[in-house]
C-alpha positions as a printed Julia matrix, in Angstrom:
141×3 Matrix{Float64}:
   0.0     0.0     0.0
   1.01    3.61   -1.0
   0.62    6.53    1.44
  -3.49    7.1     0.16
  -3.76    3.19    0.11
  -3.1     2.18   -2.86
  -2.52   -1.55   -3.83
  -0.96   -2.95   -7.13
  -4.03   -4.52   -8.12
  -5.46   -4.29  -11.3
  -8.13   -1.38  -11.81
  -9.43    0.46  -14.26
  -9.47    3.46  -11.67
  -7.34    6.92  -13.09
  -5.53    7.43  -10.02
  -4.96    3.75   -9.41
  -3.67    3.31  -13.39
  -1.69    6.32  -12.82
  -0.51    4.82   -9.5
  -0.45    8.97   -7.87
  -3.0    11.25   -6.27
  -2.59   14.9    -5.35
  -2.62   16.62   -1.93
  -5.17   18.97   -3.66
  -7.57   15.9    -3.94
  -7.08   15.45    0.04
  -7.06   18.27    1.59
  -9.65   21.05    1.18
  -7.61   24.11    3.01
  -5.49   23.67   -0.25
  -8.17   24.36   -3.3
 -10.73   26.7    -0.59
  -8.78   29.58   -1.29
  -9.55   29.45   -4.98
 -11.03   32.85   -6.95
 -12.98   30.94   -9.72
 -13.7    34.56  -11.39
  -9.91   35.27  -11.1
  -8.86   31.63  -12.15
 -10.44   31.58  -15.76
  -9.6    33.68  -18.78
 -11.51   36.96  -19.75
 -12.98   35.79  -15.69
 -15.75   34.3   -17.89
 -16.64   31.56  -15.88
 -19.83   30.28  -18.31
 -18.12   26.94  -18.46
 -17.46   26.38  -15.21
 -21.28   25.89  -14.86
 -21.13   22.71  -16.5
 -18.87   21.41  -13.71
 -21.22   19.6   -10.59
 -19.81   17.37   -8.39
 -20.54   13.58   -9.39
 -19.76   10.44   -7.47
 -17.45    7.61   -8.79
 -16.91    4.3    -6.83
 -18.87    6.14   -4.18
 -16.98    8.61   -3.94
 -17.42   12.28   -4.17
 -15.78   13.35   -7.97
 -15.51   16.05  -10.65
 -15.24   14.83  -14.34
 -11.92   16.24  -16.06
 -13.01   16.2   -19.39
  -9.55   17.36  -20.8
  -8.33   13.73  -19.27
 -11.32   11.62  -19.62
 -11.19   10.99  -15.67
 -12.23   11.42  -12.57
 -10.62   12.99  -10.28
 -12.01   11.75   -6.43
 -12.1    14.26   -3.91
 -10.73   12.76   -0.77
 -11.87   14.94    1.94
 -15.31   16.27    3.6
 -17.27   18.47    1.53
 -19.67   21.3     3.53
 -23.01   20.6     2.46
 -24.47   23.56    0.1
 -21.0    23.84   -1.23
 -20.41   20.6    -3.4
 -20.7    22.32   -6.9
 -18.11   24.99   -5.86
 -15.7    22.66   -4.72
 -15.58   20.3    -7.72
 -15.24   23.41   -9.31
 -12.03   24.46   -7.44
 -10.8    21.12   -7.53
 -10.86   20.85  -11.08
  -9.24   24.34  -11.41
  -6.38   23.24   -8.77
  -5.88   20.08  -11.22
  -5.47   22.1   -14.34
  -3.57   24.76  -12.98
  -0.98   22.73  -11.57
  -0.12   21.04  -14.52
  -1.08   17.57  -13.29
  -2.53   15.09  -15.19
  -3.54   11.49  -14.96
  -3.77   11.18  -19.02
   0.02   12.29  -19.23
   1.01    9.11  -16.49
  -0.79    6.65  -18.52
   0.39    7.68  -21.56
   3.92    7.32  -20.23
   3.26    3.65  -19.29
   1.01    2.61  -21.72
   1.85    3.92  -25.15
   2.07    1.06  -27.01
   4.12    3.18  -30.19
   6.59    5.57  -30.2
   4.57    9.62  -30.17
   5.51   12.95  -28.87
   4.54   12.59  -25.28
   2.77   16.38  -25.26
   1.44   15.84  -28.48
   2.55   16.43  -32.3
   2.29   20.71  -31.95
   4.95   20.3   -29.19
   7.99   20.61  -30.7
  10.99   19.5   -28.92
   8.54   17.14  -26.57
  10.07   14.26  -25.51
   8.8    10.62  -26.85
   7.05    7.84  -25.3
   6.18    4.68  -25.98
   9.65    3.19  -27.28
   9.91    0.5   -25.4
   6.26   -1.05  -24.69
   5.13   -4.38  -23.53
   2.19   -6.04  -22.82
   0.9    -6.08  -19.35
   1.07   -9.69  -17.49
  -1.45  -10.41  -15.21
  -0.91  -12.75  -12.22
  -2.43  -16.48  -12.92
  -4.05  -15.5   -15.96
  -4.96  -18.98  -17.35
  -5.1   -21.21  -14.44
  -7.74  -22.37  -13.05
């Protein structure tokens, strides 16, 4: 088990594919702070109505549509405030750069591609030395 409790065992699960979380996701004195106006471009923050929290596994979520994931939000959420906060998590999680799709990627490119994407120049590659994942007693009975 990690530090959040991970396990190695298989899961379709972003964080648990990516095999990291973020303190952000954790810890709510750390994405409270966050001016939603001041946070997005031209401060129009039309699309940020969109954003609700969701639930995934059980557990409270926001949808990161930029990575195709959820990202679960570990900690207590004041009641009335649940749409805000997914909101502010999911600004935390762009701003800082983080993302799960960028991990997988990494591990699970199975041919060689600029790891940002083709209009990165310079980006380093991924996906050079792929293998297919074993599983444990796949096979036996």
């Amino acid at each position: 088990m990690t530090e959040y409790g991970f396990t190695n065992s298989p899961s379709i699960d972003a964080e648990a594919l990516a095999g990291e979380t973020y303190p952000y996701l954790h810890d709510i004195t750390l994405v409270d702070g966050v001016d939603l106006n001041a946070a997005t471009p031209g401060e129009d923050i039309n699309w940020l109505e969109d954003i609700e929290l969701l639930s995934e596994d059980g557990v409270p979520a926001v949808f990161d549509r930029y990575t195709n994931a959820f990202l679960k939000i570990h900690f207590e959420i004041p009641p009335g405030r649940e749409d805000e906060i997914a909101r502010k998590v999911l600004i935390t999680h762009l701003r800082s750069g983080n993302c799960y799709g960028l991990s997988l990627k990494r591990r699970h490119s199975k041919f060689r591609q600029p790891e940002l994407g083709p209009w990165a120049h310079g980006s380093p590659t991924v996906g050079d030395d792929w293998t297919p994942p074993t599983m444990d007693d796949w096979g036996t009975a």
